[in-house]
ZAMARGU-4260 file (C-alpha; in steps of 0.2 Angstrom, whole numbers, plus 5000, padded with zeros to 4 digits):
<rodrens>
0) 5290/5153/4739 | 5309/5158/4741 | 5322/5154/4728 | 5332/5139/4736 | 5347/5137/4730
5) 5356/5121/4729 | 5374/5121/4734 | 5386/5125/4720 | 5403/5118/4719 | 5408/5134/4724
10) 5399/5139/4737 | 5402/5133/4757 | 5384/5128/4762 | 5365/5131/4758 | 5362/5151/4759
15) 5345/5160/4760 | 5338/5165/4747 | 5328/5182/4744 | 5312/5181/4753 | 5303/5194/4742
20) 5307/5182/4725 | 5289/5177/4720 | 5285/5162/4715 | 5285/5160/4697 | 5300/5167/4695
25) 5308/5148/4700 | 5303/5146/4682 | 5310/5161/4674 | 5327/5156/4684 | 5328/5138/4677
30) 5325/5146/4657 | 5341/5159/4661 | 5349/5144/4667 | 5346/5132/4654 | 5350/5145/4642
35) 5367/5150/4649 | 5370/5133/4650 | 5366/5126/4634 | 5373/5140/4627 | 5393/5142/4633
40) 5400/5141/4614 | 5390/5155/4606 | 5392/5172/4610 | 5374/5179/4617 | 5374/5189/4602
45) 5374/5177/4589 | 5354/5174/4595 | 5351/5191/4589 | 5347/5191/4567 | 5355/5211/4568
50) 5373/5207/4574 | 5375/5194/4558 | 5394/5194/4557 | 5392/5197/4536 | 5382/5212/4540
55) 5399/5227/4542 | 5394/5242/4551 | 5399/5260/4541 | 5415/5266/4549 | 5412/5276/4564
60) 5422/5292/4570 | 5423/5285/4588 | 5431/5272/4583 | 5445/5278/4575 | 5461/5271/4575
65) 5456/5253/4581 | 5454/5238/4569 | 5435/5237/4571 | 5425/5231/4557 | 5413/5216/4565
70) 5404/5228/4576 | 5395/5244/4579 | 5400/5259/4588 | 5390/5254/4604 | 5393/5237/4603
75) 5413/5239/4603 | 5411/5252/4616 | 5401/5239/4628 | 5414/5227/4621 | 5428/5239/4627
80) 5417/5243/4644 | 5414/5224/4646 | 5435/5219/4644 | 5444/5233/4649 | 5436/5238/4666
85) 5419/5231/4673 | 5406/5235/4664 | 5396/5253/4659 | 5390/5265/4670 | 5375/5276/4666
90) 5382/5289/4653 | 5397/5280/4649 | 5392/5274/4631 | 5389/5291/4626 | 5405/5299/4636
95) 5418/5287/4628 | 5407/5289/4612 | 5414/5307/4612 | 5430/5306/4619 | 5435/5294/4605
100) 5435/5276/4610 | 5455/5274/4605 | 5458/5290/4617 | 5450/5280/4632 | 5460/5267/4628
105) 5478/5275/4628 | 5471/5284/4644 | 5469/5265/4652 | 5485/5259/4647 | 5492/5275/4657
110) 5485/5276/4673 | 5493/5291/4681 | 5487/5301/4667 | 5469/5298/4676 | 5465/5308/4691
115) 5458/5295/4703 | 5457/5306/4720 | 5437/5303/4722 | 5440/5284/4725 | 5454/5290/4734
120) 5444/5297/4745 | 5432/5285/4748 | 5445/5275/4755 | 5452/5286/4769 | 5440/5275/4780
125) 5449/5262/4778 | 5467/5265/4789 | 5475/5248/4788 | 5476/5251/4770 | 5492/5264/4775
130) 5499/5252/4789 | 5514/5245/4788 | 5516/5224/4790 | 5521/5228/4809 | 5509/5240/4812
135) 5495/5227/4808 | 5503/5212/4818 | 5502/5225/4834 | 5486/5234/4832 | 5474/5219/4824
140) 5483/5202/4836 | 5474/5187/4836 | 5463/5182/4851 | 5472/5179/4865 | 5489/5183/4858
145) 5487/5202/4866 | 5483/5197/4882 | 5500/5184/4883 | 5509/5196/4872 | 5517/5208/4887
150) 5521/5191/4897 | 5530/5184/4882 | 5541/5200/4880 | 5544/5200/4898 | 5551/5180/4896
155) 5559/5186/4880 | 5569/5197/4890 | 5573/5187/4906 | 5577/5172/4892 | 5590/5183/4884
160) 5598/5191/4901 | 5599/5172/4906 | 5611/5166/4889 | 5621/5180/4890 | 5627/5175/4908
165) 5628/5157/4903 | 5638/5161/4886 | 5654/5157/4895 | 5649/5140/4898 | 5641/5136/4883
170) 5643/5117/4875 | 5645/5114/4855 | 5628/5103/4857 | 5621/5121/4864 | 5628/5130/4851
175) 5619/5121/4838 | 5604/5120/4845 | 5606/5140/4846 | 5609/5138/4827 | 5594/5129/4824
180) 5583/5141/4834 | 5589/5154/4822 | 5587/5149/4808 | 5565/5142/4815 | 5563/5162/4820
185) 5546/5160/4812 | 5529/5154/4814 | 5530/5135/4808 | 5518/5132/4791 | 5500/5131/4797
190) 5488/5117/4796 | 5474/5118/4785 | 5456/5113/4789 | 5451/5103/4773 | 5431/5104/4771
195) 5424/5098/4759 | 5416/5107/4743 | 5426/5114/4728 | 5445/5110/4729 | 5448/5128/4722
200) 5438/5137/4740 | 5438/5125/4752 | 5451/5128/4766 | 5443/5145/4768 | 5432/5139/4783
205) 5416/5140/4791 | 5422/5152/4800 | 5425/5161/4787 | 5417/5179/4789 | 5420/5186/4769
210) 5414/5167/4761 | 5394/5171/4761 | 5379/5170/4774 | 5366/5183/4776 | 5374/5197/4766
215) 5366/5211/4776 | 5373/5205/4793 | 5389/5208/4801 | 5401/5199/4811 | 5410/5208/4825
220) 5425/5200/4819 | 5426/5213/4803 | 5414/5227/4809 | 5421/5245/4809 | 5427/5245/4828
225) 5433/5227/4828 | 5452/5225/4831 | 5454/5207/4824 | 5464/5200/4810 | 5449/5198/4802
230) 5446/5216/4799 | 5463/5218/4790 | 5457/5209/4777 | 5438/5213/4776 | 5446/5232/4772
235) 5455/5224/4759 | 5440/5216/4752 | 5430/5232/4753 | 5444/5241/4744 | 5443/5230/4729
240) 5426/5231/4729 | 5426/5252/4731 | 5440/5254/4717 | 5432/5240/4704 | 5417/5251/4707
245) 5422/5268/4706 | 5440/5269/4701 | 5441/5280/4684 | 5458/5268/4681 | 5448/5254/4677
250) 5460/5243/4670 | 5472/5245/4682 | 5460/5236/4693 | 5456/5222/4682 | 5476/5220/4680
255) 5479/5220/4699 | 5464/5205/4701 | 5472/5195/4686 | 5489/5197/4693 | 5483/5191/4712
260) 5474/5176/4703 | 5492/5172/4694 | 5503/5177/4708 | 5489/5170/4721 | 5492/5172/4741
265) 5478/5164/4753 | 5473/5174/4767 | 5469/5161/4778 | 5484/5154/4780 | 5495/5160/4796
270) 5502/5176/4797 | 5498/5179/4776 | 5485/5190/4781 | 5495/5204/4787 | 5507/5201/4775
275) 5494/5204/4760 | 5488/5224/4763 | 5507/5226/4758 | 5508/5215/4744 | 5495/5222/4734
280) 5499/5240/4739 | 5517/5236/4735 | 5521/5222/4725 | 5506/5217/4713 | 5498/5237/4712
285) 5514/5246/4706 | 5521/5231/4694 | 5503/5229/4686 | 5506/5236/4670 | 5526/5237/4671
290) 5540/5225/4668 | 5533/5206/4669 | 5554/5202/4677 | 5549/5216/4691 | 5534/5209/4695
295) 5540/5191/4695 | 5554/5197/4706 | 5545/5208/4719 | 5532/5192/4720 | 5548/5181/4726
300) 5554/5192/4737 | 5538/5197/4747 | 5534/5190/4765 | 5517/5186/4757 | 5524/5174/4744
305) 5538/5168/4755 | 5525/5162/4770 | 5512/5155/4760 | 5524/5144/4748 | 5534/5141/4763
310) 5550/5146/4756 | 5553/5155/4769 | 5557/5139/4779 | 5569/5130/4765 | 5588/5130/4767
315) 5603/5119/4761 | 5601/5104/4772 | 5619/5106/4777 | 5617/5124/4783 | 5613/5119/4801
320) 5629/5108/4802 | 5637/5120/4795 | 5632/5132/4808 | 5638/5120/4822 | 5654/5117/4817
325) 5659/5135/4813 | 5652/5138/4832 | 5661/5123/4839 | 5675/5127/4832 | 5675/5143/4839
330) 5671/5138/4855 | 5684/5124/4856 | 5696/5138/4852 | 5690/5146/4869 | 5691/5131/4879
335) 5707/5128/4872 | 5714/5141/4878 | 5706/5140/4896 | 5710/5120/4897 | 5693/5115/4897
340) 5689/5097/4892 | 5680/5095/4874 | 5661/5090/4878 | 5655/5072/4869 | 5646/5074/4854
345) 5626/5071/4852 | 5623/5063/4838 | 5602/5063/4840 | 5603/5083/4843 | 5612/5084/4829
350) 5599/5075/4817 | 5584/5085/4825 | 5594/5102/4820 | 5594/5095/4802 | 5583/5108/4791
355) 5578/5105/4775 | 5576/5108/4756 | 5556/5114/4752 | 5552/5115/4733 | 5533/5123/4735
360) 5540/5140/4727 | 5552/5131/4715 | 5536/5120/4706 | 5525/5135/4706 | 5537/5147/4700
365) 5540/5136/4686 | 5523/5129/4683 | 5509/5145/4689 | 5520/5160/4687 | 5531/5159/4671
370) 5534/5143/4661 | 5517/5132/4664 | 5514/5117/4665 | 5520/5111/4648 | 5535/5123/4650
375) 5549/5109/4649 | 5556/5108/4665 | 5561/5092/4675 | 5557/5088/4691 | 5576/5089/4693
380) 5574/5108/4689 | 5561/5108/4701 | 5574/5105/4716 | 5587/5116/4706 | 5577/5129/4707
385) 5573/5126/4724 | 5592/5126/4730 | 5595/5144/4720 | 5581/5152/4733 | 5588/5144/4748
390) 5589/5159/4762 | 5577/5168/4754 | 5569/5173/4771 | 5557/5182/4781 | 5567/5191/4794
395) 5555/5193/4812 | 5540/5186/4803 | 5528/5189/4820 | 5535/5207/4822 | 5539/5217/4806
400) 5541/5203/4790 | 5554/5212/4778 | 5562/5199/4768 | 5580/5194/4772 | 5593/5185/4762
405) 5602/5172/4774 | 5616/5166/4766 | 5619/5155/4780 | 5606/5145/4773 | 5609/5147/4757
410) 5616/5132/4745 | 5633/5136/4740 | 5633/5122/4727 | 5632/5127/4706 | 5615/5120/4699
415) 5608/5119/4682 | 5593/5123/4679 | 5584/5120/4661 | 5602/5116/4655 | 5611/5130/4661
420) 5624/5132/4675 | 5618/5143/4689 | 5633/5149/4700 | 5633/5167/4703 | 5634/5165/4720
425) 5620/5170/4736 | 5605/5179/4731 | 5611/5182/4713 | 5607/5164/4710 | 5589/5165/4713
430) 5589/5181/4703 | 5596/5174/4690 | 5584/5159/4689 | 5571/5173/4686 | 5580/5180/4673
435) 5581/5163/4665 | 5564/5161/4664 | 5555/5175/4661 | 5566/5175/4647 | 5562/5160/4640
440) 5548/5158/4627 | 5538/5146/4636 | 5535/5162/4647 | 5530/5172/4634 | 5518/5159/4628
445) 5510/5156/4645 | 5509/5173/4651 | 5502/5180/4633 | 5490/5165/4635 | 5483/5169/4651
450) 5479/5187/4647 | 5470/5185/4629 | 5459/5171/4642 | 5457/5186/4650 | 5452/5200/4638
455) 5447/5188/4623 | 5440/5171/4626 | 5441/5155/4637 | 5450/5147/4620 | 5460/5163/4613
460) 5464/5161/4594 | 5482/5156/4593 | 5487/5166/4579 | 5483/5180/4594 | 5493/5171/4607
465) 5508/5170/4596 | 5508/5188/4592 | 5505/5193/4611 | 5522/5183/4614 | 5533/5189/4599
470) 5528/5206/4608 | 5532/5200/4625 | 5550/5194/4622 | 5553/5209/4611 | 5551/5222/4623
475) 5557/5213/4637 | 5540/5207/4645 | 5532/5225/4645 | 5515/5222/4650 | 5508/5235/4644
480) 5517/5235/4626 | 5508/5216/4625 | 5490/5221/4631 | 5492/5237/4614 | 5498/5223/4603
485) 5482/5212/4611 | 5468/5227/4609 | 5475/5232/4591 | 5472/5216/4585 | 5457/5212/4575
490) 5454/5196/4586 | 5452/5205/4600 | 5436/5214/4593 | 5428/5201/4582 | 5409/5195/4583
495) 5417/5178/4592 | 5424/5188/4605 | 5408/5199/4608 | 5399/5192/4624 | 5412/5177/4624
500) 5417/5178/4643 | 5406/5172/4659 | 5409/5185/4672 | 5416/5178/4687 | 5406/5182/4704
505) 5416/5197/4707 | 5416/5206/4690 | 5396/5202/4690 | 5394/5210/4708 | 5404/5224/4703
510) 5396/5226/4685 | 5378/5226/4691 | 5382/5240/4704 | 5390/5250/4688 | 5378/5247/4677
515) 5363/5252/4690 | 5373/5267/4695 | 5371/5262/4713 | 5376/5273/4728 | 5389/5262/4739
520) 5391/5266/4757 | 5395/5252/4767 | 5403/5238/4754 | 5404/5225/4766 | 5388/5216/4759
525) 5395/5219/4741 | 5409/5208/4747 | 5399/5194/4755 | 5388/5193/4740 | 5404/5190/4730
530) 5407/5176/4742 | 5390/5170/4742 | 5389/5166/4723 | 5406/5158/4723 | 5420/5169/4724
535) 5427/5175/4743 | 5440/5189/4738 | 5459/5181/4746 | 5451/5166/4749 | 5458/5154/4737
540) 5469/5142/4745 | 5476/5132/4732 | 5492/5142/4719 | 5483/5143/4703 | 5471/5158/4710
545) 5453/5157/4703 | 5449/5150/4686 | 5445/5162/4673 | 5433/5148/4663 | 5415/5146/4661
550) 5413/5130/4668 | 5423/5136/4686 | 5405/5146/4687 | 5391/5140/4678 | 5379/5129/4688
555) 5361/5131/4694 | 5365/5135/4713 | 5378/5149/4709 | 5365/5155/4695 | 5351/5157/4706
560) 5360/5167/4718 | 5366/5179/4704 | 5349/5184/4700 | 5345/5183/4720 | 5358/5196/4719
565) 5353/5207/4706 | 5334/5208/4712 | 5340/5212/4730 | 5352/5226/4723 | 5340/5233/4712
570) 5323/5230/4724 | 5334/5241/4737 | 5336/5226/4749 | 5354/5229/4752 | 5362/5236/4767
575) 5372/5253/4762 | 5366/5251/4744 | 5355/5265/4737 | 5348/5262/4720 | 5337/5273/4709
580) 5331/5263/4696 | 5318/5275/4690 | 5330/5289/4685 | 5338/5276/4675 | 5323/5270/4665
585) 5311/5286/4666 | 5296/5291/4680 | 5282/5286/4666 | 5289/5266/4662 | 5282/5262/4678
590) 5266/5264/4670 | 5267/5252/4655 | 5276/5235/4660 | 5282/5230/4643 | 5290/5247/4641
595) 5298/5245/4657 | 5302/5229/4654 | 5309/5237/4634 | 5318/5248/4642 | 5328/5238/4654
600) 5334/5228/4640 | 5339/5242/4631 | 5347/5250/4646 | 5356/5236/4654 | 5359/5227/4638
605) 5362/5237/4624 | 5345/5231/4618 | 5352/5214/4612 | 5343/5201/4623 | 5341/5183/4615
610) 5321/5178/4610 | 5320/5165/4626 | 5324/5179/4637 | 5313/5191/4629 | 5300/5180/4631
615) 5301/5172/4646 | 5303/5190/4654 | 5290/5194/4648 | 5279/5182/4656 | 5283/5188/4670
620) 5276/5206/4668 | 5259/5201/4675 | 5267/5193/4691 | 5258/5201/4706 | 5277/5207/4712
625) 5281/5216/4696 | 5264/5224/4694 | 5256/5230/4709 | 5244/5241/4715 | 5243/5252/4731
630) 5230/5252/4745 | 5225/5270/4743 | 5227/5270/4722 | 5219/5255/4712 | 5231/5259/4696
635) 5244/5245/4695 | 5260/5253/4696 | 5276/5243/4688 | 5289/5238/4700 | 5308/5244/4690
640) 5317/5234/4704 | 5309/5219/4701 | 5312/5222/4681 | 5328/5228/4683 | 5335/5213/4693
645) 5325/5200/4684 | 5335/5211/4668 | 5350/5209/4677 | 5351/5189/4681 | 5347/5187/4662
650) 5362/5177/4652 | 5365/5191/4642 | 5372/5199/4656 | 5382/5187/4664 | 5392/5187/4648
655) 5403/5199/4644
</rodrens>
């Protein structure tokens, strides 16, 4: 009997489950889940009688320096491991147990200390990673658009040669339909498909290549020599796969995926997905750990954000007639002077060259990406914030997307916005907006609060939260100065926060291949995977990016494919994943099945595993699939894949 999973709110369809799962194991599946389930409040630890919170471990050298006095040396190492990157790879325990755990720390929070040339090179087979936004749109077009795209250029040409000759004519009703096509240079926003499922995914498609299916098949769309769109962003995907894996500067990873998730783009919407290698090379990735007012201001300014929150479409309502009069004017000057009669006006042209106001970028800025929802604002700040980012643009969106500020479509006007006058004329109105609110406390709050959901727990201890912010609006929202105060609190390493945090589909995909010290080739299945459990990387349609609570991930369908997923990675039934599960565990536990089984908690676990899982593992040690026997040797030999993935879909690893 196969695992058959039932569709998850996060998932798209019904996928197939592992065919080598034995039967039995249905059983073990529903005890993890009820587990997990019943079980969200308590951190996995507090099952275990040895980690009593009363019970102060001595004071350890490797911890040095750090306000640790709930938990041991390799339990606030995990801890560490667990938070700050994605999980421990064989030897790491003991490496950072050396190094000083403090040490590793400091070395996170400054990434460019840490040579990081052998993920580097991984990725050199990956070119659109280097290519600039035009580079994409001409070497990965979209079907059909190559073969019409010479005989577009040619009509371009012959359309232009064609207005020049028949400037001298031109009416004032031409002119301001020249205006208006202007100022619509640029895909209109594109239509969603709405399917149904989770509000959070859905909009990504059937179609959609990254969101699941049979992990160990390829589409043409995203294979190696394929030339679609679609490849643009399967290399991304595999690149964050390939770096959370195997990147030494692991907390910059984790801080580039929060600040996508708070910052969030959709890849499946239009031309956003050539506009996303560049900004996550070149807006999120630099501005990671940086100034919080750097980051929110190279957000607002790149084609990605612009397009997706459409505001690269808004203008003053007025620019258009603005534009018509100036050019009639100016015309009417001409045909003064030649003795031409003035043309009659066309009222209905007129009202269809009318552009306006859209406040998508204004609400979000306000509500996802500084103040939050409780923030204080109005709905009357809302289109005051709106009318400061007029004319913030995209300038050839189909050809080379660099932003552009067009202040003919900017509004002149002074707004107020939370109380203050904004007038400093052009782009220095939305840029002072910004300054407004990342400024503001509500900010600091919101932002402070979003990390320590991060790091700490789905309900971070205020007390926490308000010093994060006090730190946030001292040093000018230095991200890196709130994330020292946040790891040098006591709150951060308490026994409440040990194990408090569900790992999302990602950080479990990634964290399992860590943890089994697993040899990546080809990453691509590693990204379906991701998508199949619940999670497909760029594919989040609406603003607020992917939840960073328990409840966004925990239900039985997803859960079954979680352990589908760690007994295909670590049974070797993965396409380009090589994993040796013996040299972990030792050649002689494939003798003894509660050894093996021992030494898998220990391995993978730190040896903390809850009594239900102990025991209902360990009825599975006498499953014909976990012990077996072969043709030409009657001696029953332990299968480590089996334990190890059976191990690895336990609750206590899908905590972190």
């Amino acid at each position: 009997m196969r695992l058959q999973a039932r569709p998850a709110s996060c998932s798209f369809q019904k996928f197939p489950a592992i065919s080598a799962t034995p039967r039995s194991f249905l059983a073990a599946i529903l005890s993890f889940t009820c587990v997990l389930s019943l079980s969200l409040d308590l951190p996995a630890s507090a099952a275990n009688p040895a980690a009593a919170k009363d019970k102060k471990p001595k004071a350890d050298p490797s911890l040095k320096g750090l306000p640790i006095t709930e938990l041991s040396a390799d339990e606030a190492i995990l801890h560490a491991l667990n938070r700050l990157a994605y999980g421990p790879r064989p030897g790491d325990v003991e490496r950072l147990r050396q190094l000083g755990l403090a040490k590793w720390i400091e070395q996170q929070l400054n990434p460019n200390s840490i040579d990081d040339r052998a993920v580097e090179a991984r990725l050199q087979d990956y070119p659109t990673l280097r290519m600039s936004t035009a580079k994409l749109i001409d070497e990965y077009p979209q079907p059909k658009q190559a073969e019409k795209q010479a005989e577009k250029q040619a009509q371009a040409r012959a359309q232009q040669e064609q207005r020049r000759s028949e400037a001298a004519a031109e009416t004032p009703q031409q002119n301001a339909a020249n205006a208006k096509q202007e100022m619509n240079d640029a895909p209109a926003p594109m239509k969603q498909e709405q399917p149904e499922g989770n509000p959070v995914t859905k909009g990504a498609g059937k179609r959609d290549v990254l969101g699941g299916g049979d992990p160990n098949n390829v589409s043409r769309a995203i294979a190696d020599d394929s030339k679609r769109p679609q490849r643009v962003v399967a290399e991304l995907s595999m690149t964050k796969v390939t770096r959370a894996i195997y990147s030494d500067r692991q907390l910059q990873q984790v801080m580039d995926d929060f600040w996508f998730n708070h910052f969030n783009v959709f890849a499946g919407k239009g031309e956003d997905r050539y506009y996303l290698t560049a900004y996550e090379r070149d807006v999120i990735q630099p501005h990671a750990l940086g100034k919080f007012k750097d980051l929110v201001t190279s957000t607002a300014k790149s084609p990605a954000m612009l397009f997706y929150l459409d505001n690269f479409l808004s203008a003053d309502p007025r620019a258009a007639q603005r534009q018509a009069a100036e050019r009639a004017a100016r015309q009417q000057w001409r045909r003064g002077r030649l003795g031409m009669p003035r043309p009659p006006a066309n009222p209905q042209q007129a009202k269809k060259n009318e552009r306006g106001l859209n406040e998508n970028y204004g609400r979000e800025l306000m509500e996802l990406h500084t103040l939050g929802v409780d923030g204080g604002y109005t709905q009357k700040d809302v289109t005051e914030v709106a009318r400061c980012f007029t004319g913030w643009t995209i300038d050839k969106p189909r050809q080379y997307a660099d932003f552009k500020f067009d202040d003919r479509l900017h509004d002149p006007d002074p707004k107020i916005v939370l109380g203050k006058k904004i007038h400093a004329g052009g782009m220095k109105d939305g840029e002072q907006v910004i300054d407004l609110l990342v400024h503001h406390p509500s900010t600091a709050k919101f932002v402070s609060t979003k990390l320590a959901r991060r790091f700490v727990s789905d309900n971070p201890p205020p007390v926490l939260v308000n010093r994060m912010a006090q730190t946030f609006q001292s040093s000018d929202g230095d991200i890196k100065a709130v994330l020292h105060t946040m790891i040098w609190s006591p709150e951060f390493w308490s026994r409440e926060s040990y194990r408090a945090k569900i790992k999302t589909p990602f950080e479990l995909v990634v964290s399992a291949v860590r943890a089994l010290g697993t040899d990546v080739d080809t990453p691509m299945p590693l990204v379906q995977w991701v998508g199949r459990i619940g999670e497909p990387l760029y594919q989040c349609q609406p603003p607020t990016g992917y939840s960073d609570k328990a409840e966004a991930w925990v239900n039985t369908g997803a859960l079954l494919n979680r352990l589908n997923y760690s007994l295909a990675l670590a049974g070797n039934k993965m396409r380009g994943a090589r994993t040796d599960v013996a040299s972990l565990l030792g050649v002689g536990a494939s003798a003894e099945p509660k050894a093996a089984l021992d030494l898998a908690v220990q391995v993978f676990l730190g040896g903390q595993a809850g009594p239900t899982t102990v025991e209902t593992l360990e009825k599975q040690l006498d499953n014909p699939q976990v012990l077996q026997a072969k043709l030409d040797d009657s001696r029953k030999q332990v299968d480590l894949g089996v334990v190890a993935g059976l191990v690895l879909g336990a609750p206590e690893f899908q905590r972190r």
